[in-house]
C-alpha positions in Angstrom: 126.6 103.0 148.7 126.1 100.1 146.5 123.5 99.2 144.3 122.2 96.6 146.3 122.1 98.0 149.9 120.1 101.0 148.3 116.8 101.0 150.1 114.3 100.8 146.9 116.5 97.9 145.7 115.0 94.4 146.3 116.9 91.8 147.5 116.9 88.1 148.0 116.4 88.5 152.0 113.0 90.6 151.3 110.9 88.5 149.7 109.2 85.5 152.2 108.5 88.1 154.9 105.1 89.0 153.1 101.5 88.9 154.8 99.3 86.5 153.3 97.1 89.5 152.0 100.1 91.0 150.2 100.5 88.0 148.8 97.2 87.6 147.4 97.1 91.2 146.4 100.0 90.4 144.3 99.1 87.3 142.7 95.5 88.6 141.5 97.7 91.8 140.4 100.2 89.6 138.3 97.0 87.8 136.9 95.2 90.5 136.3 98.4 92.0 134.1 98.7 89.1 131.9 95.2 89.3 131.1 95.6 92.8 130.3 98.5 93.0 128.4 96.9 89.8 126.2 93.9 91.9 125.4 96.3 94.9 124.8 98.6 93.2 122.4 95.5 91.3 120.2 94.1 94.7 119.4 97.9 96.6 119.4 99.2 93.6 116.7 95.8 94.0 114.7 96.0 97.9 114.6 99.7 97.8 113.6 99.6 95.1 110.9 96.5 97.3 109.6 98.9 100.2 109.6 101.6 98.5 107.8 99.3 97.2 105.6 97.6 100.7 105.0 94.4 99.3 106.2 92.1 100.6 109.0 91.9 97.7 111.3 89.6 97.0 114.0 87.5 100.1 114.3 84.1 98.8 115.6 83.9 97.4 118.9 84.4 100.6 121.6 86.4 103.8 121.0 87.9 103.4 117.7 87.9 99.7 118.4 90.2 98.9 121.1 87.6 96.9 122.9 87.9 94.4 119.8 89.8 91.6 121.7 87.4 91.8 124.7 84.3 91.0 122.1 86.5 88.2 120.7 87.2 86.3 124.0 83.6 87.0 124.6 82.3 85.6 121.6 84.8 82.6 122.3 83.1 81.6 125.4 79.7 81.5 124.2 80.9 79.2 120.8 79.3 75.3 120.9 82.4 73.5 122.5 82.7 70.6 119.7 84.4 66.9 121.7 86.2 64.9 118.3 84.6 61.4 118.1 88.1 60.3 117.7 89.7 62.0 120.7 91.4 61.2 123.7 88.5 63.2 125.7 90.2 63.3 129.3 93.9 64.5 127.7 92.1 66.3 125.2 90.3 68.2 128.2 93.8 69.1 129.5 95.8 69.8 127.1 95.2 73.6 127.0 95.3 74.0 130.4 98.6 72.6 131.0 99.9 75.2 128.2 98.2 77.9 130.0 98.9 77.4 133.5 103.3 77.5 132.7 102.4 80.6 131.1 101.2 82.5 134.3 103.6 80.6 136.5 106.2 82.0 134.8 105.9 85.6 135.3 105.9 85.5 139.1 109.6 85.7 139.0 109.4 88.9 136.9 110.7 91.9 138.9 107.7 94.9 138.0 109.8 97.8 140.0 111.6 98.9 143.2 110.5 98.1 147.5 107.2 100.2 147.4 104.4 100.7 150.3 101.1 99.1 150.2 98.8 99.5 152.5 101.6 100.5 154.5 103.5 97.7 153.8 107.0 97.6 152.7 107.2 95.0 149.9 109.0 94.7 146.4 106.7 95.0 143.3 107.8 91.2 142.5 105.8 88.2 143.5 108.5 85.9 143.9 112.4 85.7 143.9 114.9 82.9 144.0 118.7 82.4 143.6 117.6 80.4 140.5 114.7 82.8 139.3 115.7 82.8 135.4 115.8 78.8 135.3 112.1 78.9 136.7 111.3 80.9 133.8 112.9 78.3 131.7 111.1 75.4 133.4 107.6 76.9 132.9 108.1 77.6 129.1 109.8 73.7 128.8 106.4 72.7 130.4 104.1 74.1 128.0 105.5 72.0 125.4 103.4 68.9 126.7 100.3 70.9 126.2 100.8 71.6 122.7 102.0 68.2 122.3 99.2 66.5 123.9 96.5 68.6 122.4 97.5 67.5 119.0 98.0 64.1 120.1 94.6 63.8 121.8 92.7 65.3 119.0 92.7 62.0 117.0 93.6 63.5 113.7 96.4 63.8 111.3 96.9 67.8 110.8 96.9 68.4 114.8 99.3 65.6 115.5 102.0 67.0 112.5 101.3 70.4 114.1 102.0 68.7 117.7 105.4 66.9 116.4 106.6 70.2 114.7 105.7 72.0 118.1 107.8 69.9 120.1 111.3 69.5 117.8 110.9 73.7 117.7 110.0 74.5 121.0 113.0 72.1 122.0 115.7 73.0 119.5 115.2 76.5 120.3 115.0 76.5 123.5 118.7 75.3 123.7 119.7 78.2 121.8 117.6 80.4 124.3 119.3 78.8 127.5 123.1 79.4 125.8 121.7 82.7 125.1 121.5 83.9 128.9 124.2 81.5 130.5 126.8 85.2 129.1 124.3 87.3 131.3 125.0 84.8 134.4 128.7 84.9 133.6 128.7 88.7 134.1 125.8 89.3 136.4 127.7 86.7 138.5 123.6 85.4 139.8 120.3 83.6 137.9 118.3 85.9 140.5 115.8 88.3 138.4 115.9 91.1 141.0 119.8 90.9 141.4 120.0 91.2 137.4 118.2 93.8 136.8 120.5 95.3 140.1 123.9 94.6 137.9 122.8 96.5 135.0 122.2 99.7 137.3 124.4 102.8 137.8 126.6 102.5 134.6 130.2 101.1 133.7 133.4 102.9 134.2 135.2 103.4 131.0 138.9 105.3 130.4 139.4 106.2 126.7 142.8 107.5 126.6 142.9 108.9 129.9 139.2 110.4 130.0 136.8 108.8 132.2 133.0 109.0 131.2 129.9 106.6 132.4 129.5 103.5 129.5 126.0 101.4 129.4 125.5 99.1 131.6 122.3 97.8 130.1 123.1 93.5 128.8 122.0 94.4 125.1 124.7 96.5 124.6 127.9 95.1 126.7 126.2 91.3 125.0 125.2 91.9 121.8 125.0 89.0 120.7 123.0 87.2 123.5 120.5 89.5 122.8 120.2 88.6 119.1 120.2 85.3 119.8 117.4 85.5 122.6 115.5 87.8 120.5 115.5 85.1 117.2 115.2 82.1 119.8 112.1 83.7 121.9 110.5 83.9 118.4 110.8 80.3 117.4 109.4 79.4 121.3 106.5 80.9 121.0 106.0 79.8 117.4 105.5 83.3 116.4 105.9 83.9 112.3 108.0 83.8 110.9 108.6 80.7 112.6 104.7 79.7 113.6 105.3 76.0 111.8 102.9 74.4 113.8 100.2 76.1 113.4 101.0 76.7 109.4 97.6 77.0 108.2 98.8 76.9 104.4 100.1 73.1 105.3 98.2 71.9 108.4 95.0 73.6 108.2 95.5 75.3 111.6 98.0 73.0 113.4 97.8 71.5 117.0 94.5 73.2 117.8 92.7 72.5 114.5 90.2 70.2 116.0 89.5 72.5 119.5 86.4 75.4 119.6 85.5 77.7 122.7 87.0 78.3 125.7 89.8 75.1 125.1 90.9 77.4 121.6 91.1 80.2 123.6 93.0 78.8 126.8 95.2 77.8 123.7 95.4 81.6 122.2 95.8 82.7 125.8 98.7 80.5 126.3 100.4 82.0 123.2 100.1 86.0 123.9 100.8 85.4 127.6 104.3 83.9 126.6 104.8 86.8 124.3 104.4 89.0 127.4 106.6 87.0 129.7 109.6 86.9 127.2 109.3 90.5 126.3 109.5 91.0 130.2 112.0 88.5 130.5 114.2 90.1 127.8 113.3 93.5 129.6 114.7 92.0 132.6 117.7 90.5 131.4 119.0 92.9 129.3 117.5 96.3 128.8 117.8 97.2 132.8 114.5 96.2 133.9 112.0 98.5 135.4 115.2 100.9 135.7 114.5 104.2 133.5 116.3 104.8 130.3 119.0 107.5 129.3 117.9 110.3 130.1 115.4 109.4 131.8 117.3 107.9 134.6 119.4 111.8 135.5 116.2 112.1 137.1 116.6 111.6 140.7 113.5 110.2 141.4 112.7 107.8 138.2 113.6 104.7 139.7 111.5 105.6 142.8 108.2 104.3 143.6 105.5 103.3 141.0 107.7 104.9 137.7 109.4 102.2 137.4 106.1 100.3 136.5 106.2 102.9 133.6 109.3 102.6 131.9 109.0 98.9 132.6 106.0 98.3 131.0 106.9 100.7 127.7 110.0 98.3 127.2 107.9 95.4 127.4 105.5 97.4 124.8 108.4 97.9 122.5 109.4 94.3 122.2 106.1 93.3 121.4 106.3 95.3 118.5 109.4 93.5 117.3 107.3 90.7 117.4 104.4 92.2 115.0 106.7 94.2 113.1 108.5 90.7 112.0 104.9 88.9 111.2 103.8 91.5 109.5 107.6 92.0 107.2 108.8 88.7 107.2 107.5 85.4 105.2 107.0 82.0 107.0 110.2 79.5 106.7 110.3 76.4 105.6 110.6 73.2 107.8 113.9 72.4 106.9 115.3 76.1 107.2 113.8 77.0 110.0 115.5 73.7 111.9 118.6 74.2 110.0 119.2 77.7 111.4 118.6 76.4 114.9 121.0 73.7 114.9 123.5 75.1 112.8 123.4 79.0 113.5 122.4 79.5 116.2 123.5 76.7 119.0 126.4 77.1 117.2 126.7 80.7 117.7 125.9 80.8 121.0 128.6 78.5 122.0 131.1 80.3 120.3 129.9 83.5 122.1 130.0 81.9 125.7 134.0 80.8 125.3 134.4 84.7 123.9 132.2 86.1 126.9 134.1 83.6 129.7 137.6 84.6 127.9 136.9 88.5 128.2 135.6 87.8 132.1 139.0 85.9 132.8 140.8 88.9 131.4 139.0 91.5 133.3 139.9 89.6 136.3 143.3 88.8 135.2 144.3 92.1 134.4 142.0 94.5 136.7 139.7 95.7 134.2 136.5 96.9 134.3 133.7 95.1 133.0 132.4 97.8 130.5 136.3 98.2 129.0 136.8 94.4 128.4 133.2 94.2 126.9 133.8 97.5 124.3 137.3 96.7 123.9 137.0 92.8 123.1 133.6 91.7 123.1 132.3 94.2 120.3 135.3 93.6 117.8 134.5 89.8 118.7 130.9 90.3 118.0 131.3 92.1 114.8 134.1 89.0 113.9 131.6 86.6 114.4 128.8 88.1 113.2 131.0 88.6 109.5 132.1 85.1 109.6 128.1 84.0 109.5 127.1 86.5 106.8 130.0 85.0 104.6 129.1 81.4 105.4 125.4 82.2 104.5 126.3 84.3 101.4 128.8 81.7 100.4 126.0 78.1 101.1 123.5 79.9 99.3 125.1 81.7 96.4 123.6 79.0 93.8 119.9 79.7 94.5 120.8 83.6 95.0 122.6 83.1 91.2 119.5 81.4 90.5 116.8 83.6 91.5 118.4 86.8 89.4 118.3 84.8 86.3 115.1 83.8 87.0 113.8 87.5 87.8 116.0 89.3 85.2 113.7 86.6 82.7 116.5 83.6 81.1 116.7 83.1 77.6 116.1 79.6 77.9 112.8 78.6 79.2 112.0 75.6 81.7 110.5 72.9 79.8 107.3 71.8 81.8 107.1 68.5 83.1 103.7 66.8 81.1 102.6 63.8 82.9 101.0 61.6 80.2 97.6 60.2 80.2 96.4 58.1 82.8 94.9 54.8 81.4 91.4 53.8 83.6 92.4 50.3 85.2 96.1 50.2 84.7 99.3 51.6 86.4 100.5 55.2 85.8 103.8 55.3 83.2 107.1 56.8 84.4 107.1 60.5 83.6 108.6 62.1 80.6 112.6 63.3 81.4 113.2 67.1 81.3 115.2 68.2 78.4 115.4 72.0 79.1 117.0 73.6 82.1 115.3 73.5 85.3 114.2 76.2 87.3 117.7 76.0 89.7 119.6 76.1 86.9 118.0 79.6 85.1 115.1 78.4 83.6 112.2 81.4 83.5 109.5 79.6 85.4 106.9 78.8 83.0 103.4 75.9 84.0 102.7 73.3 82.1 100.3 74.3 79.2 99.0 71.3 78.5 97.4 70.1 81.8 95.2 67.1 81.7 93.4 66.1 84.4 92.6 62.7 84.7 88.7 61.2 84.7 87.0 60.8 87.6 87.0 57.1 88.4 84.0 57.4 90.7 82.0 58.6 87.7 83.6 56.7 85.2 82.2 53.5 87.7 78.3 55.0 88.5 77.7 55.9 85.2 79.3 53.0 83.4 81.1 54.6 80.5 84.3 54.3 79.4 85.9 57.5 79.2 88.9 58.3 76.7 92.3 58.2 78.0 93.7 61.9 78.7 90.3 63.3 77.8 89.2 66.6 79.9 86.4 66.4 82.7 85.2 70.0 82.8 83.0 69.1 86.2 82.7 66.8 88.8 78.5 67.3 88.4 76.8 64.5 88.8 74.5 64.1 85.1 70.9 62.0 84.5 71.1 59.7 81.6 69.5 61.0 78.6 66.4 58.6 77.2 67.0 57.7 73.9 65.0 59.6 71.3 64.6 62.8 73.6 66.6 65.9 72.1 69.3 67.4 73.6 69.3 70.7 71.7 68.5 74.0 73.5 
């Protein structure tokens, strides 16, 4: 009996046939989730940063603090909703709910676990299911773009509206290399429907080594490595996630798109963000590690993928990618613009491309030759893999070699020092000269790092105007404090 025609397994032709009060159960069910799993993974990527960090974390609010996030989104709703004079007030109004509203829509297509009985109801534990279920997924995340984009438009000030144009080159760059990512999962899953997916990687792969015959993985991560690096790097950059949470860079942009929005619009916003956590972590669950099938060796267990388990094993794989997400904010520094872009463009859409001829070639030569899927995949897709993946670790060694070179000289301490740059003194009422030319090494070149030691900082036109004095050229202002003239003839000593 085939996967498929297995009674537990969903297929296309079960879903539509629903009572409207299954339907309804299952939509306040998938809502419900989401809201769940956001409160879940503020208080799971606090408490984990804090262990990291060797700190105690939240430790307050209910039994030894995991009712933190509830008291933040509380405290949220009851904050004084501030409107910017400057703003756009009816797209400023909408903004966060168009970036919240893709979010939800998103996981309908999400299969949770096998044909179960509800109220004496046959019925899959999936909302919705089409033969194009994945792209839906990729439509709703496209569409929360224009929220974040709008929101920083409409706020009617500079730092959202940088935060809003980084937002939408990411979220669109990477993207692409998220779609490439999947198309190899389509190639061998031969569907884009969720529920069939998750059917393909079911029951193992065949493999003959020399004449033995033993059960391979079937699971996507392992017969497509690569995809799933990509998707995993890509999904990071999508939902501007650090390292790669550019526009909301607080160091640069004070707090990025949402800078100027307070209450519940903020929180719509911070909604938005952990809900798309949850739906790529299920996505990636779905695509490639089996979906709400049970693990090895877990799955020898007749009944594991029977009933509600599968809710269990689906839901800890969903847990354990969003720990990959706070394991790399809490390890890994934010990029810069021009990095983070450049490996986008030129890593990873290139990458994936490369990996889609590979994955078509080694589907034409199981077909061609009558080989299994699993064989062609260990046989030729991992050596590929491993090919491709040392070609990329050269190039990279190789571009960067000069600020690797660079940074050991700098950190074993160079003999010959960086000569600071002095600017010279600023004359009140005049243009600023040229600065002096470096004569010493620079910093790229092995120059130790050393400041400037003789920093001047130039008068305070402002006072120099109230006050009427002339003050010196390149003399030091100690304060900014505004000072009373002294009467003549009173003293001054203390």
């Amino acid at each position: 009996m085939s996967v498929l025609a297995a009674t537990d397994q969903p297929t296309l032709e079960d879903f539509g046939n629903d009572v409207w009060w299954i339907i309804l159960i299952k939509v306040v069910g998938v809502f419900g989730v989401l809201v769940v799993m956001t409160l879940f993974a503020i208080v799971f990527e606090r408490k984990v940063v804090a262990r990291m960090q060797q700190r105690t974390g939240p430790n307050r609010v209910g039994p030894r603090g995991y009712l933190q996030s509830l008291a933040d989104g509380l405290k949220l709703a009851f904050k004084e909703d501030i409107m910017p004079t400057l703003a756009d007030k009816p797209v400023y109004f909408i903004a966060p709910v168009i970036a919240t509203i893709p979010a939800f829509l998103a996981f309908s297509v999400i299969p949770l676990g096998p044909s179960v009985s509800i109220f004496g109801q046959q019925t899959p534990l999936q909302l919705i299911d089409a033969p194009i279920g994945v792209l839906v997924v990729l439509a709703c995340s496209a569409m929360g773009v224009y929220g974040i984009v709008l929101g920083g438009w409409a706020s009617g000030s500079t730092y959202p509206l940088l935060g809003g144009l980084r937002s939408a080159a990411q979220m669109v760059s990477y993207e692409i290399a998220m779609g490439l990512s999947i198309v190899a999962v389509f190639l061998y899953a031969g569907t884009m429907s969720t529920s069939e997916i998750v059917a393909a990687q079911a029951g193992g792969n065949e493999l003959s080594f020399f004449g033995a015959t033993f059960q391979g993985p079937s699971w996507y991560a392992v017969l497509l490595p690569v995809s799933f690096v990509i998707y995993v790097i890509a999904v990071v950059g999508e939902t501007n996630r650090a390292p790669f949470d550019l526009p909301e860079a607080e160091s640069e942009l004070v707090g990025g798109f949402h800078t100027e929005y307070s209450s519940l619009k903020f929180a719509l916003f911070f909604l938005a963000e952990y809900v798309n956590m949850v739906t790529v972590s299920a996505l990636a669950a779905t695509l490639f590690l089996g979906g709400w099938r049970a693990p090895f060796p877990i799955s020898i267990w007749d009944g594991a993928n029977t009933g509600w388990w599968p809710l269990l094993w689906f839901f800890g794989k969903v847990v354990a990618a969003l720990f990959v997400f706070i394991w790399l904010r809490g390890t890994l520094p934010r990029l810069r613009y021009d990095q983070f872009m450049r490996f986008g463009w030129k890593v990873l859409v290139p990458t994936a491309l490369v990996w889609i001829l590979a994955v078509a070639t080694m589907r034409t030569v199981s077909r061609e030759f009558d080989l299994s899927s699993g064989e062609v995949a260990l046989y030729v897709g991992v050596p590929i893999a491993v090919v491709v993946l040392g070609v990329l670790l050269v190039a990279s060694r190789k571009s960067n070699e000069d600020t690797r070179i660079a940074a050991l000289n700098a950190a074993a301490g160079s003999i010959n020092p960086t000569e600071p740059e002095v600017l010279p003194p600023v004359r009140t009422g005049g243009a600023r000269r040229r600065p002096a030319q470096r004569t010493g090494p620079a910093r790229a070149e092995g120059g130790f790092p050393i400041p400037p030691m003789d920093l001047v900082v130039p008068p305070s036109p402002r006072l120099s105007s109230r006050e009427g004095e002339e003050v010196a050229a390149g003399s030091v202002v100690g304060t900014g404090r505004r000072t009373r003239p002294t009467p003549a003839g009173e003293d001054t000593d203390v």
